[in-house]
PDB file of N, CA, C and O in Angstrom:
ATOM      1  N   UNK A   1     117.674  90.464 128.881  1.00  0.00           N
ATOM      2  CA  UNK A   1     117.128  90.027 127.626  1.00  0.00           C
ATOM      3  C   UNK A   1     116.183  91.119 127.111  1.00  0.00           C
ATOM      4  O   UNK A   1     115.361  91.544 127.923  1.00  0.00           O
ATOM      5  N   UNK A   2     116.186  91.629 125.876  1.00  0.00           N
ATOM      6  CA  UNK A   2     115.516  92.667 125.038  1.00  0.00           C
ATOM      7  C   UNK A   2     114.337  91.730 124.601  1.00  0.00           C
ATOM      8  O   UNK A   2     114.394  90.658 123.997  1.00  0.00           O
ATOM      9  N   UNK A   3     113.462  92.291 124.980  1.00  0.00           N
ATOM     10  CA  UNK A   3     112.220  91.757 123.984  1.00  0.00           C
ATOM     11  C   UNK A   3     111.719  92.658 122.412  1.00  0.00           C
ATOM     12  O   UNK A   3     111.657  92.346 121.223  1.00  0.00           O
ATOM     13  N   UNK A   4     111.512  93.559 123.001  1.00  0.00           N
ATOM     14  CA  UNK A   4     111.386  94.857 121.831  1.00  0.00           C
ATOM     15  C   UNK A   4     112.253  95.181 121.018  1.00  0.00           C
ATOM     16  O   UNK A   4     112.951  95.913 121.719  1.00  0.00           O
ATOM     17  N   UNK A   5     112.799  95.161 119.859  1.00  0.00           N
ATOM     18  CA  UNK A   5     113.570  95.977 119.118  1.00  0.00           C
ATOM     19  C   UNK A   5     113.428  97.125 119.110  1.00  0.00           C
ATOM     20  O   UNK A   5     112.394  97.615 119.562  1.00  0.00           O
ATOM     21  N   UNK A   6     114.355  97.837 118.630  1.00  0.00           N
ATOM     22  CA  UNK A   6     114.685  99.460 118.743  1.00  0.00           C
ATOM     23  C   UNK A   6     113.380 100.218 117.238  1.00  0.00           C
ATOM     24  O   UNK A   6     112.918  99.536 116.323  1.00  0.00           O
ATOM     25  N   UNK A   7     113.214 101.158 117.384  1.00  0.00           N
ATOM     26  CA  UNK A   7     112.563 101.688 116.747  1.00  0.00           C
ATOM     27  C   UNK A   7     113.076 102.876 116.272  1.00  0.00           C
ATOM     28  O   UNK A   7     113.339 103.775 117.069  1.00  0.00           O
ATOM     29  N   UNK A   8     113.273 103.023 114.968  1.00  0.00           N
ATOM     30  CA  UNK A   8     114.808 104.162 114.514  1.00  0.00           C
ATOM     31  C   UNK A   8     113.729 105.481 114.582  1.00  0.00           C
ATOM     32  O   UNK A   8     114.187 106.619 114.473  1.00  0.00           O
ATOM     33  N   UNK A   9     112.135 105.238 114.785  1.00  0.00           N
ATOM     34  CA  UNK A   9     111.805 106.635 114.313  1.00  0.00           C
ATOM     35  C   UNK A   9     111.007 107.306 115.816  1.00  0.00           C
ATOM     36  O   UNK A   9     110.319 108.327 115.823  1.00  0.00           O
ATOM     37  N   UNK A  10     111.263 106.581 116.823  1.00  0.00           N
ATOM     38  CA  UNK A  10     110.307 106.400 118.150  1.00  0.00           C
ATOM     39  C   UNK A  10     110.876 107.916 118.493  1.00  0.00           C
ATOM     40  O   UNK A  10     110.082 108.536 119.201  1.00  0.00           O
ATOM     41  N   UNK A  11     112.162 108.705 118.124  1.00  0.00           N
ATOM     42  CA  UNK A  11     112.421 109.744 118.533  1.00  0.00           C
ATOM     43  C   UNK A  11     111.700 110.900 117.818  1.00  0.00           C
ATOM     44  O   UNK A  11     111.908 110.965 116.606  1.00  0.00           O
ATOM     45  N   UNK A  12     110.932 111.773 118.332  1.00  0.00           N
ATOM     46  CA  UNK A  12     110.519 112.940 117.227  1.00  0.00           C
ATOM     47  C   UNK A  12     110.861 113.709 116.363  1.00  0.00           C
ATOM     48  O   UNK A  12     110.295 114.152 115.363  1.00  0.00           O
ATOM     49  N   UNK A  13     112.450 113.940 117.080  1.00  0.00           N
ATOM     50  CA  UNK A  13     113.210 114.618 116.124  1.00  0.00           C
ATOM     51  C   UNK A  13     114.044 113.817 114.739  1.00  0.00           C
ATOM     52  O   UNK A  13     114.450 114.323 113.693  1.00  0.00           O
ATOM     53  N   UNK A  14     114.091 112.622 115.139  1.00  0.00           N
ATOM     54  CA  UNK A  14     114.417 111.398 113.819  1.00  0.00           C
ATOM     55  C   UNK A  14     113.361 111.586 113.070  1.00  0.00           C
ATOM     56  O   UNK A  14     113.402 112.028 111.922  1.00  0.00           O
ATOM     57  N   UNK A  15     112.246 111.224 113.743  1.00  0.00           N
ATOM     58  CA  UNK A  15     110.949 110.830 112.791  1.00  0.00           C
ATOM     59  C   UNK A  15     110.790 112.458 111.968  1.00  0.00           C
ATOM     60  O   UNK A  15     111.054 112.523 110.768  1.00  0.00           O
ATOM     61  N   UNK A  16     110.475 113.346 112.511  1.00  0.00           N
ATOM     62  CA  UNK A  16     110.513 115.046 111.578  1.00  0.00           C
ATOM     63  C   UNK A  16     111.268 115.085 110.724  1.00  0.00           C
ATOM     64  O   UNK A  16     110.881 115.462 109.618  1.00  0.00           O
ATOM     65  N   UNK A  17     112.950 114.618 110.985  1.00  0.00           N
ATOM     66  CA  UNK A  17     113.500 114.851 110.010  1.00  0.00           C
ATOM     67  C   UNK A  17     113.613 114.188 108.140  1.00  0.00           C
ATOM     68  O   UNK A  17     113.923 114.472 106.982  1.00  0.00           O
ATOM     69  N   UNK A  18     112.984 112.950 109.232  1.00  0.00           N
ATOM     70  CA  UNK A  18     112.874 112.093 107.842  1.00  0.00           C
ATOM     71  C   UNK A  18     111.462 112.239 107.224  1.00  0.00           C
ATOM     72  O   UNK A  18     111.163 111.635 106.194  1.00  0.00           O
ATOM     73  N   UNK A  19     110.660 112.997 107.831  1.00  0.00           N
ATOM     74  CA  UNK A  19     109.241 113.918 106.958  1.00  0.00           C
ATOM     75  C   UNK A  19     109.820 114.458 106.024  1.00  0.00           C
ATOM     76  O   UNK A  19     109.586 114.205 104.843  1.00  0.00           O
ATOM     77  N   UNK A  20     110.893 115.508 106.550  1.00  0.00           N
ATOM     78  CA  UNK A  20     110.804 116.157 105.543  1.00  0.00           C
ATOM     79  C   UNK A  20     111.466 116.411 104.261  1.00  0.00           C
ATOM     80  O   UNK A  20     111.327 117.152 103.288  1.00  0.00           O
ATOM     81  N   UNK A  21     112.594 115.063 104.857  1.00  0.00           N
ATOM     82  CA  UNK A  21     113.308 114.211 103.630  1.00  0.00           C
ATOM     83  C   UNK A  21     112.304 113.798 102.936  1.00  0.00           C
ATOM     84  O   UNK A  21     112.167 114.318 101.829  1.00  0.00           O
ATOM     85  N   UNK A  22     111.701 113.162 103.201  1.00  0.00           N
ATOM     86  CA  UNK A  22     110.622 112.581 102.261  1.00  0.00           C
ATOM     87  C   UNK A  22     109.767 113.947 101.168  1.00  0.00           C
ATOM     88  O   UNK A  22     109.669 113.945  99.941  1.00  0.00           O
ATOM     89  N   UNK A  23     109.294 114.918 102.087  1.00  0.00           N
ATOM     90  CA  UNK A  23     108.498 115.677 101.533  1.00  0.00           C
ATOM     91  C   UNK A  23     109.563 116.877 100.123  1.00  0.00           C
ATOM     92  O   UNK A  23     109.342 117.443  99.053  1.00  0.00           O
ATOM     93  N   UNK A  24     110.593 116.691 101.008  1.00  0.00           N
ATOM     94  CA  UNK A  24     111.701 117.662 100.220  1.00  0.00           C
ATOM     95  C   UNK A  24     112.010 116.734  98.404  1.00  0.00           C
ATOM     96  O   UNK A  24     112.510 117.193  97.377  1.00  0.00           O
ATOM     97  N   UNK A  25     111.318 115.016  98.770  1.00  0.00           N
ATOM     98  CA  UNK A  25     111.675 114.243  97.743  1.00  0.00           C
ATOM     99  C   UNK A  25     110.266 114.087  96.301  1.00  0.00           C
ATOM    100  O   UNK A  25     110.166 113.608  95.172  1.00  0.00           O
ATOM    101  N   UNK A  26     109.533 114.742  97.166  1.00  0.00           N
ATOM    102  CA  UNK A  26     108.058 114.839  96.486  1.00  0.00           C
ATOM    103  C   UNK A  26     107.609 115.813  95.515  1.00  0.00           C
ATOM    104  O   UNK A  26     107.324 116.865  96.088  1.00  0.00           O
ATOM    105  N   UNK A  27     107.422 115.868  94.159  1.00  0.00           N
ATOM    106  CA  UNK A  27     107.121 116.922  93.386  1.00  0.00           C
ATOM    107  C   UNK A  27     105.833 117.627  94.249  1.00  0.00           C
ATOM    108  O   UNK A  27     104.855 116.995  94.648  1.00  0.00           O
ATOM    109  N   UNK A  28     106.011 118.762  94.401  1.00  0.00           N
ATOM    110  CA  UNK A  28     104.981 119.312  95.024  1.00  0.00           C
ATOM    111  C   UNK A  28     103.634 120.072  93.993  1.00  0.00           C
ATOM    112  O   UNK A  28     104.031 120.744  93.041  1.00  0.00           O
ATOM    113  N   UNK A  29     102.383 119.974  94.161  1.00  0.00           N
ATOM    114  CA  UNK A  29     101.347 120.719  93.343  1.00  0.00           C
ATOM    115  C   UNK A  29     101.148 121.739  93.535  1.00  0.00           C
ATOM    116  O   UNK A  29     101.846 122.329  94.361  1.00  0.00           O
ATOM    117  N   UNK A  30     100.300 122.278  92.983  1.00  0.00           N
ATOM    118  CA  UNK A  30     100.374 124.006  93.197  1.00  0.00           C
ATOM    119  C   UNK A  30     100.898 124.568  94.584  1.00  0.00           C
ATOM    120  O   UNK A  30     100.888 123.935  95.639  1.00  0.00           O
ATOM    121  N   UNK A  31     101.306 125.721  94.425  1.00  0.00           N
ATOM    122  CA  UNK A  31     101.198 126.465  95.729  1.00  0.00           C
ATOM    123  C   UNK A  31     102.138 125.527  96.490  1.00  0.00           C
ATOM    124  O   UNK A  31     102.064 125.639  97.713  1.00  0.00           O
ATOM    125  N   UNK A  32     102.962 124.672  96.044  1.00  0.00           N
ATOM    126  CA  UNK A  32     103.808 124.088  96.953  1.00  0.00           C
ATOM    127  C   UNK A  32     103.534 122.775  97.880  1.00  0.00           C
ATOM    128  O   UNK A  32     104.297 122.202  98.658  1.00  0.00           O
ATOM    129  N   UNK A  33     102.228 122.506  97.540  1.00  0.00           N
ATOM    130  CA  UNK A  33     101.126 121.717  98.194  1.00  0.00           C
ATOM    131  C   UNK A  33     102.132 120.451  98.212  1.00  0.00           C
ATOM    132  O   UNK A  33     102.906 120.430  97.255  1.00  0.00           O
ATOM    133  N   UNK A  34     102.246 119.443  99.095  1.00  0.00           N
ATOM    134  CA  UNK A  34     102.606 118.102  99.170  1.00  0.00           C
ATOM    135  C   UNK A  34     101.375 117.451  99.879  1.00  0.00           C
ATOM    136  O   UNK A  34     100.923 117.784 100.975  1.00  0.00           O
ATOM    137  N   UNK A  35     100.837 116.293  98.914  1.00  0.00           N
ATOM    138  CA  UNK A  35      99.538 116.063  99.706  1.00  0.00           C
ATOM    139  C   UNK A  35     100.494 114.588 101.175  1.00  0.00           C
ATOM    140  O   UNK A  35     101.422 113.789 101.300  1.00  0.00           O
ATOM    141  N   UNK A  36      99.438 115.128 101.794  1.00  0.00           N
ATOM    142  CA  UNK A  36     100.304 114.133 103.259  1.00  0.00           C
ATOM    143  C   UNK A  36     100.094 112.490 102.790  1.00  0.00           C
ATOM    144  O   UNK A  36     100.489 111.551 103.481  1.00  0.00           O
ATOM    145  N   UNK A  37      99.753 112.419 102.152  1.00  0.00           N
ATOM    146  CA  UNK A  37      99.725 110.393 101.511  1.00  0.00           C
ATOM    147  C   UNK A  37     101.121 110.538 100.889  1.00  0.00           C
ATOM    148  O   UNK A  37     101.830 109.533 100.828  1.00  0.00           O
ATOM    149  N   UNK A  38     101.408 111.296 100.588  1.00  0.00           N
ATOM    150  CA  UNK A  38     102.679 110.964  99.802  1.00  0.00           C
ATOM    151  C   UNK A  38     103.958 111.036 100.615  1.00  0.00           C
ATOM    152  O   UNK A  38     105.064 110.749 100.158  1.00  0.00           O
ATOM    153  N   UNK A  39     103.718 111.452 101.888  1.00  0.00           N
ATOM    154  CA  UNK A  39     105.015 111.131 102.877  1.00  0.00           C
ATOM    155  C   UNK A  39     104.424 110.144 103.849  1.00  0.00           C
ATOM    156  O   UNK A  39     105.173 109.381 104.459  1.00  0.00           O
ATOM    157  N   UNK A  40     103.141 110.119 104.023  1.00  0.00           N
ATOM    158  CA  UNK A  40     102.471 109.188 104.910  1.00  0.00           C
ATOM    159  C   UNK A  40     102.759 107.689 104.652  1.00  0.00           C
ATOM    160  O   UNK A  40     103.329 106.854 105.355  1.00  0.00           O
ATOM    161  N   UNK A  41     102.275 107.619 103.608  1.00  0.00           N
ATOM    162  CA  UNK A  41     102.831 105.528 102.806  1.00  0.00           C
ATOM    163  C   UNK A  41     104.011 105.671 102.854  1.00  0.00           C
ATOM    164  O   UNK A  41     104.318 105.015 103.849  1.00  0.00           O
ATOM    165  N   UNK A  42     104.956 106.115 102.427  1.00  0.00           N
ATOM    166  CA  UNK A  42     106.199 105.779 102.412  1.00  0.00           C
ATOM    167  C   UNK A  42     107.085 105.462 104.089  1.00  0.00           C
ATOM    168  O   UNK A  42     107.699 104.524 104.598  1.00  0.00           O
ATOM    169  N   UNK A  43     106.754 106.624 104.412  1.00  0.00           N
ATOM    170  CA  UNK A  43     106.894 106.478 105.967  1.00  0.00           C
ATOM    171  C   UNK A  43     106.624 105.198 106.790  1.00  0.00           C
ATOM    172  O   UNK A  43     107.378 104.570 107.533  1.00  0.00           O
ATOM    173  N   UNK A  44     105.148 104.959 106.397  1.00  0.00           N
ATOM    174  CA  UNK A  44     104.391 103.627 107.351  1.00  0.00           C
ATOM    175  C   UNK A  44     104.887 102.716 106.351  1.00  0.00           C
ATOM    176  O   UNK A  44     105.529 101.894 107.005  1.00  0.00           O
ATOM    177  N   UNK A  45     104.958 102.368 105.022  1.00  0.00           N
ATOM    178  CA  UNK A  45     104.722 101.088 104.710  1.00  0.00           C
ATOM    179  C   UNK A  45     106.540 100.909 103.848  1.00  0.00           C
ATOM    180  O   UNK A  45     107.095  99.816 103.735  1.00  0.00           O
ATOM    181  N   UNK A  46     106.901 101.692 103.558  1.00  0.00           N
ATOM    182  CA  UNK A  46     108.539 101.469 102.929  1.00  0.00           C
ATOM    183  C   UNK A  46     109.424 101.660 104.348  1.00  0.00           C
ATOM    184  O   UNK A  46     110.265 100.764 104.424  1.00  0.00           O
ATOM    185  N   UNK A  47     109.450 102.266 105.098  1.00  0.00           N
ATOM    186  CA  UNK A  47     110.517 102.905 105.989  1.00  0.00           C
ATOM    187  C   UNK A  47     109.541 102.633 107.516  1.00  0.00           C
ATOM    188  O   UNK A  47     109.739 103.326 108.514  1.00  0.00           O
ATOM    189  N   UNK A  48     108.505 101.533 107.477  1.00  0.00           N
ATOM    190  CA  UNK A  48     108.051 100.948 108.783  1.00  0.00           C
ATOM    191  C   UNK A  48     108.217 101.652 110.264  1.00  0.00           C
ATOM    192  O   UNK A  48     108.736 101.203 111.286  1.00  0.00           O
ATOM    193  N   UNK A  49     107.555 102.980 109.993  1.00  0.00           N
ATOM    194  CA  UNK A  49     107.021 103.886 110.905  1.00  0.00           C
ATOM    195  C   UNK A  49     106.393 103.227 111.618  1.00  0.00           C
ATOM    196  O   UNK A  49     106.634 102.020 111.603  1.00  0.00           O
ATOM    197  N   UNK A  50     105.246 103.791 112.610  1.00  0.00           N
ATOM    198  CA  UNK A  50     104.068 103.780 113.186  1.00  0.00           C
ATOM    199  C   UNK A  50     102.891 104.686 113.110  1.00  0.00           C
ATOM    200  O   UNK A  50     103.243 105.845 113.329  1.00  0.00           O
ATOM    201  N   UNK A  51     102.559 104.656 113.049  1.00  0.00           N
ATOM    202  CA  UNK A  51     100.780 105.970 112.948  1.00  0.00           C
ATOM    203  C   UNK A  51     101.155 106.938 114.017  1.00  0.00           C
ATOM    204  O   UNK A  51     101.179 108.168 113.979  1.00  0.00           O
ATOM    205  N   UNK A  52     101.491 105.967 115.143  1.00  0.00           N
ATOM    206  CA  UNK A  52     101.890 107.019 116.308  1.00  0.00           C
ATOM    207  C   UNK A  52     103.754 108.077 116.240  1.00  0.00           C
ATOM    208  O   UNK A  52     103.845 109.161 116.817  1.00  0.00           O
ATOM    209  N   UNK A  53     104.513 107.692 115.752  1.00  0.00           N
ATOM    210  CA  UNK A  53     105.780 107.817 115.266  1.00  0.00           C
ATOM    211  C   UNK A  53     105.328 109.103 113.999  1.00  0.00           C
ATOM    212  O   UNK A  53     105.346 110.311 114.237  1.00  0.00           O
ATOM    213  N   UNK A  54     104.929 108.461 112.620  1.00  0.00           N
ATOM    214  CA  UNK A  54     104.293 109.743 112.255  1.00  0.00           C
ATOM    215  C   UNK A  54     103.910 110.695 112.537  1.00  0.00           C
ATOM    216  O   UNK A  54     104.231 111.636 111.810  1.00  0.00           O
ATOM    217  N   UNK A  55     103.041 110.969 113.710  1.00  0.00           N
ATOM    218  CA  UNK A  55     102.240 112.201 114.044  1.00  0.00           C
ATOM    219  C   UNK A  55     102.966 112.527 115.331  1.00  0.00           C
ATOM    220  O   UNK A  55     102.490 113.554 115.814  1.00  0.00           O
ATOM    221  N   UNK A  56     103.792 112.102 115.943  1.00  0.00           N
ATOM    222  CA  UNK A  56     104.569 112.578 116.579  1.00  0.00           C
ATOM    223  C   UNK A  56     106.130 113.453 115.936  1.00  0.00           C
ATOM    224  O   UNK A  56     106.772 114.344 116.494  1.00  0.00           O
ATOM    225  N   UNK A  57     106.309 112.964 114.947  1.00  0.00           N
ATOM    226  CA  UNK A  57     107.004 113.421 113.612  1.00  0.00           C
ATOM    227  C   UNK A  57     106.765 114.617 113.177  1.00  0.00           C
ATOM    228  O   UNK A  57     107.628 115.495 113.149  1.00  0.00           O
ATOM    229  N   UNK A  58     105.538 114.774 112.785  1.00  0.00           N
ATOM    230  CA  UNK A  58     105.179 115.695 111.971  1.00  0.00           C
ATOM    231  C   UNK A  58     104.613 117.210 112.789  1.00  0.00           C
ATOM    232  O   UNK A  58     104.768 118.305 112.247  1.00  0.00           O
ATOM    233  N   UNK A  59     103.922 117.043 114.217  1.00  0.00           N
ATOM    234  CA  UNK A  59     103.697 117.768 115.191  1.00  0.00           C
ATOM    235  C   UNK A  59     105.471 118.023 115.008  1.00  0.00           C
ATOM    236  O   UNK A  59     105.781 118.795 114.101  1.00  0.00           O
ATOM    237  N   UNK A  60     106.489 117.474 115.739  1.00  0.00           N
ATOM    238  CA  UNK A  60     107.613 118.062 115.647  1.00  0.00           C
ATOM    239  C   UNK A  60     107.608 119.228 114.762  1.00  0.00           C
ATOM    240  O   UNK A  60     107.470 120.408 115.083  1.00  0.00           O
ATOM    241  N   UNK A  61     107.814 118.615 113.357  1.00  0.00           N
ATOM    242  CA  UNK A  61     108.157 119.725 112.269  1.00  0.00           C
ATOM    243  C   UNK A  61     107.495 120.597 112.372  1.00  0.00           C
ATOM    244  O   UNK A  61     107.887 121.739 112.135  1.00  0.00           O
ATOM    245  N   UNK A  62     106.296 120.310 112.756  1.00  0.00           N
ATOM    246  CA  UNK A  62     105.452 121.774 112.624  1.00  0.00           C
ATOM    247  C   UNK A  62     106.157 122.532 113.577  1.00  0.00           C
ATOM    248  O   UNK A  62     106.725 123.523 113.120  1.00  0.00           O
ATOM    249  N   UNK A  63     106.263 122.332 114.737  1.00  0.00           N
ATOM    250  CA  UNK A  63     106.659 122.956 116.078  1.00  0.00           C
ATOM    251  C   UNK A  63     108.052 123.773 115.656  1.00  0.00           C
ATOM    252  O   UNK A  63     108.259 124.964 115.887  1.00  0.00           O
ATOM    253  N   UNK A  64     108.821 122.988 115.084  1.00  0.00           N
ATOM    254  CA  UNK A  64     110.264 123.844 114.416  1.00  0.00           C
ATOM    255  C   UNK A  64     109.859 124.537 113.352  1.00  0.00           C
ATOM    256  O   UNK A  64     110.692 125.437 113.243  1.00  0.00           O
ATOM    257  N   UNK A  65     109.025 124.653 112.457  1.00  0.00           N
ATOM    258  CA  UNK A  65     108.680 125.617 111.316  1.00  0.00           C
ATOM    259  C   UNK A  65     109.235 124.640 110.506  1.00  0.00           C
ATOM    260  O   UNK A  65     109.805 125.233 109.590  1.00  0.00           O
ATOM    261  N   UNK A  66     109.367 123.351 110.370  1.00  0.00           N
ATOM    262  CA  UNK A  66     110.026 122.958 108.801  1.00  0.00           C
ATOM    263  C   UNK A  66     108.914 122.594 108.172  1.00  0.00           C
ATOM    264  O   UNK A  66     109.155 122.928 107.012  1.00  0.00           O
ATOM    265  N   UNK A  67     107.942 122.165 108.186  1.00  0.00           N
ATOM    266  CA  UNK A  67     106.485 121.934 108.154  1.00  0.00           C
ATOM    267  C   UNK A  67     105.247 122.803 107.740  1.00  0.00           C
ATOM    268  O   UNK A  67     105.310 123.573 108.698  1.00  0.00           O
ATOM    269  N   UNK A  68     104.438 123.139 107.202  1.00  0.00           N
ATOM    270  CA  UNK A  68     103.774 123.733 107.541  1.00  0.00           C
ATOM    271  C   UNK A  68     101.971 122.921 107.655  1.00  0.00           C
ATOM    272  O   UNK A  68     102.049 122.115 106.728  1.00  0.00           O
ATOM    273  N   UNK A  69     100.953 122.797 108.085  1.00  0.00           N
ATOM    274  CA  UNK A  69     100.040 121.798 107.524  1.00  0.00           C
ATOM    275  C   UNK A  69      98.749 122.552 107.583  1.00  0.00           C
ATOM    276  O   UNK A  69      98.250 123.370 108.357  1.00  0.00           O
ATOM    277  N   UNK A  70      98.460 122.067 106.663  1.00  0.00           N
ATOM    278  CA  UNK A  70      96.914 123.184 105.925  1.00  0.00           C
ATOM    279  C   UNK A  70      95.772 122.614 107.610  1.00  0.00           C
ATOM    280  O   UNK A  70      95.797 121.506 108.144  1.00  0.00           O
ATOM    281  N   UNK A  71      95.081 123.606 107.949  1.00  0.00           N
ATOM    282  CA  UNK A  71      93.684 123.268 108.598  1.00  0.00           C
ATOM    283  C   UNK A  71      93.000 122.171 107.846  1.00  0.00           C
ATOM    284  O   UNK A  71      92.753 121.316 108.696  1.00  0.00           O
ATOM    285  N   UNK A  72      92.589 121.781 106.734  1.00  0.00           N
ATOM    286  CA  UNK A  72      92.215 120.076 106.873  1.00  0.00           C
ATOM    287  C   UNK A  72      92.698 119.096 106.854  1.00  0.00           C
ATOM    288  O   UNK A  72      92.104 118.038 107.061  1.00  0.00           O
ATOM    289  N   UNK A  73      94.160 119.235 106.546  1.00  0.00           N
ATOM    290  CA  UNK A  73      94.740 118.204 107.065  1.00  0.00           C
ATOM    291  C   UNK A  73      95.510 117.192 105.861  1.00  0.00           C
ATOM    292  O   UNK A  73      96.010 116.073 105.979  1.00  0.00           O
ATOM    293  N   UNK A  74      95.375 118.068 104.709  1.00  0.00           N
ATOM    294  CA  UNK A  74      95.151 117.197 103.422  1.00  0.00           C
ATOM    295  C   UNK A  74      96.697 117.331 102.980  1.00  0.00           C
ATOM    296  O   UNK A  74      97.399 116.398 102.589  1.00  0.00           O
ATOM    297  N   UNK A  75      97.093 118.700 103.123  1.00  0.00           N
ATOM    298  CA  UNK A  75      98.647 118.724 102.822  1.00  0.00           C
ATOM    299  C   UNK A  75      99.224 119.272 103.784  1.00  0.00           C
ATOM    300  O   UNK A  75      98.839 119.515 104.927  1.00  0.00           O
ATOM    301  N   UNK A  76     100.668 119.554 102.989  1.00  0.00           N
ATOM    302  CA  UNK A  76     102.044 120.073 104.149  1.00  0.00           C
ATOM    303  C   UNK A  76     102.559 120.937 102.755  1.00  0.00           C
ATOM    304  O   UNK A  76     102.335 120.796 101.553  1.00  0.00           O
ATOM    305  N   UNK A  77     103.372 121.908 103.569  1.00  0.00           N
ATOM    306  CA  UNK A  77     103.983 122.935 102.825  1.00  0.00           C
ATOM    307  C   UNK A  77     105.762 122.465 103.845  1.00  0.00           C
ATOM    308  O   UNK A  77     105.962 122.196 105.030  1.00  0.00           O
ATOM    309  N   UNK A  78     106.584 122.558 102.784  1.00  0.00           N
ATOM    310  CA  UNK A  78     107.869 122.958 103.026  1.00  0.00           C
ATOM    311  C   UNK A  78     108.305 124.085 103.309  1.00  0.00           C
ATOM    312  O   UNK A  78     108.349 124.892 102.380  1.00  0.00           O
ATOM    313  N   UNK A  79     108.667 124.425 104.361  1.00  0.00           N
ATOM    314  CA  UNK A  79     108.817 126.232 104.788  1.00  0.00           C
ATOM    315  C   UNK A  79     110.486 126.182 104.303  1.00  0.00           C
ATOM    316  O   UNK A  79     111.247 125.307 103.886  1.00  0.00           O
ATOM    317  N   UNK A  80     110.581 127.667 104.617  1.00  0.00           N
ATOM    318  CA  UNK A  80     112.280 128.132 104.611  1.00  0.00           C
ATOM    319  C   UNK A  80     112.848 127.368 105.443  1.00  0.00           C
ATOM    320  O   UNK A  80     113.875 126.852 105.003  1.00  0.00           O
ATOM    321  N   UNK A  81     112.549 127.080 106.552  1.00  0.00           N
ATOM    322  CA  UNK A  81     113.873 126.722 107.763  1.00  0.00           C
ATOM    323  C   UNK A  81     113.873 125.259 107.088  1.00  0.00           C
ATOM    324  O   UNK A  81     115.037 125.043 107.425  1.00  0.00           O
ATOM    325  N   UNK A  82     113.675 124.608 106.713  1.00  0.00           N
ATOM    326  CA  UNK A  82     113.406 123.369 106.533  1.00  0.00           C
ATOM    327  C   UNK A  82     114.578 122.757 105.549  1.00  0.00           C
ATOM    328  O   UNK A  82     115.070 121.629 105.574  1.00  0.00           O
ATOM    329  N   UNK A  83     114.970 124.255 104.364  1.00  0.00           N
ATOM    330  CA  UNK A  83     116.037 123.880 103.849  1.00  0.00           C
ATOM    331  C   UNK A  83     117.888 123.796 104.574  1.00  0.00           C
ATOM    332  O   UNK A  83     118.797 123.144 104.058  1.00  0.00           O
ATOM    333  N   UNK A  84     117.972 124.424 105.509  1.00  0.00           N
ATOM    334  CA  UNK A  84     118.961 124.720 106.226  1.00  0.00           C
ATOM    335  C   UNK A  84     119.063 122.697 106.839  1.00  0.00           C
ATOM    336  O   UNK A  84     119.982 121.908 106.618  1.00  0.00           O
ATOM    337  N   UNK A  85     118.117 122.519 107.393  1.00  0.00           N
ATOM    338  CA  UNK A  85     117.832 121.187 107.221  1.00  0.00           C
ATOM    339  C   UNK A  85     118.517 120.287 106.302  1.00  0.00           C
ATOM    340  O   UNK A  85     119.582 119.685 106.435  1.00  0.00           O
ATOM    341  N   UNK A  86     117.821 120.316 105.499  1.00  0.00           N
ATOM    342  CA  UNK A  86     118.065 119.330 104.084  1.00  0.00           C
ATOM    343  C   UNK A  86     119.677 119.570 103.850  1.00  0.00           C
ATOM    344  O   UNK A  86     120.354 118.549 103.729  1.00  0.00           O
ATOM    345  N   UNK A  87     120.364 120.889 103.775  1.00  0.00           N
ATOM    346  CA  UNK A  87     121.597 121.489 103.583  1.00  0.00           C
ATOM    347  C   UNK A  87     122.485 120.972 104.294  1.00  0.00           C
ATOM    348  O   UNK A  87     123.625 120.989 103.830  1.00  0.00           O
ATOM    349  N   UNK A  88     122.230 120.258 105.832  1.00  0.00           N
ATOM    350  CA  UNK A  88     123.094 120.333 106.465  1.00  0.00           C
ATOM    351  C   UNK A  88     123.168 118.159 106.285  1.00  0.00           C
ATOM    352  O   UNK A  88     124.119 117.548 106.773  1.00  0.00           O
ATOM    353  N   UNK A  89     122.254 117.572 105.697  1.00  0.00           N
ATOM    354  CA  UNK A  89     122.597 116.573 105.125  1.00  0.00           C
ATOM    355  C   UNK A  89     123.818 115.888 104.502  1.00  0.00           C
ATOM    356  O   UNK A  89     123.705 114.778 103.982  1.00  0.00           O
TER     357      UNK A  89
END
């Protein structure tokens, strides 16, 4: 008997990829800027992430270069590799 249901984003590499679906879906502000609320809510509250799932997510992307995230923490940049990504969608 299963008590827990499955969790589609509990994997890091699921959860990254769908960052950066999200972020790839976001008009970005200057300089390319995507502020992180705008993949963050959607993530947790449309597509029922976790806080922990997120940042295990997003450490991913960073770790592959699809990501990039400013020192305070406020945005993310879409790098090059990130489109090869999206491409292969």
């Amino acid at each position: 008997m299963k008590h827990a249901e499955e969790r589609p984003y509990a994997d890091p590499e699921t959860a990254a990829r769908k960052l950066v679906e999200l972020a790839a879906s976001v008009e970005a502000v200057q300089d390319g800027r995507i502020y992180i609320e705008r993949i963050n809510a959607p993530f947790l509250f449309k597509l029922k992430g976790s806080g922990s799932e997120f940042g295990a997510g997003l450490k991913h992307a960073i770790e592959r270069g699809w990501l990039q995230l400013h020192e305070s923490g406020t945005y993310v940049k879409l790098m090059p590799s990130s489109e090869d990504l999206l491409a292969r969608k």
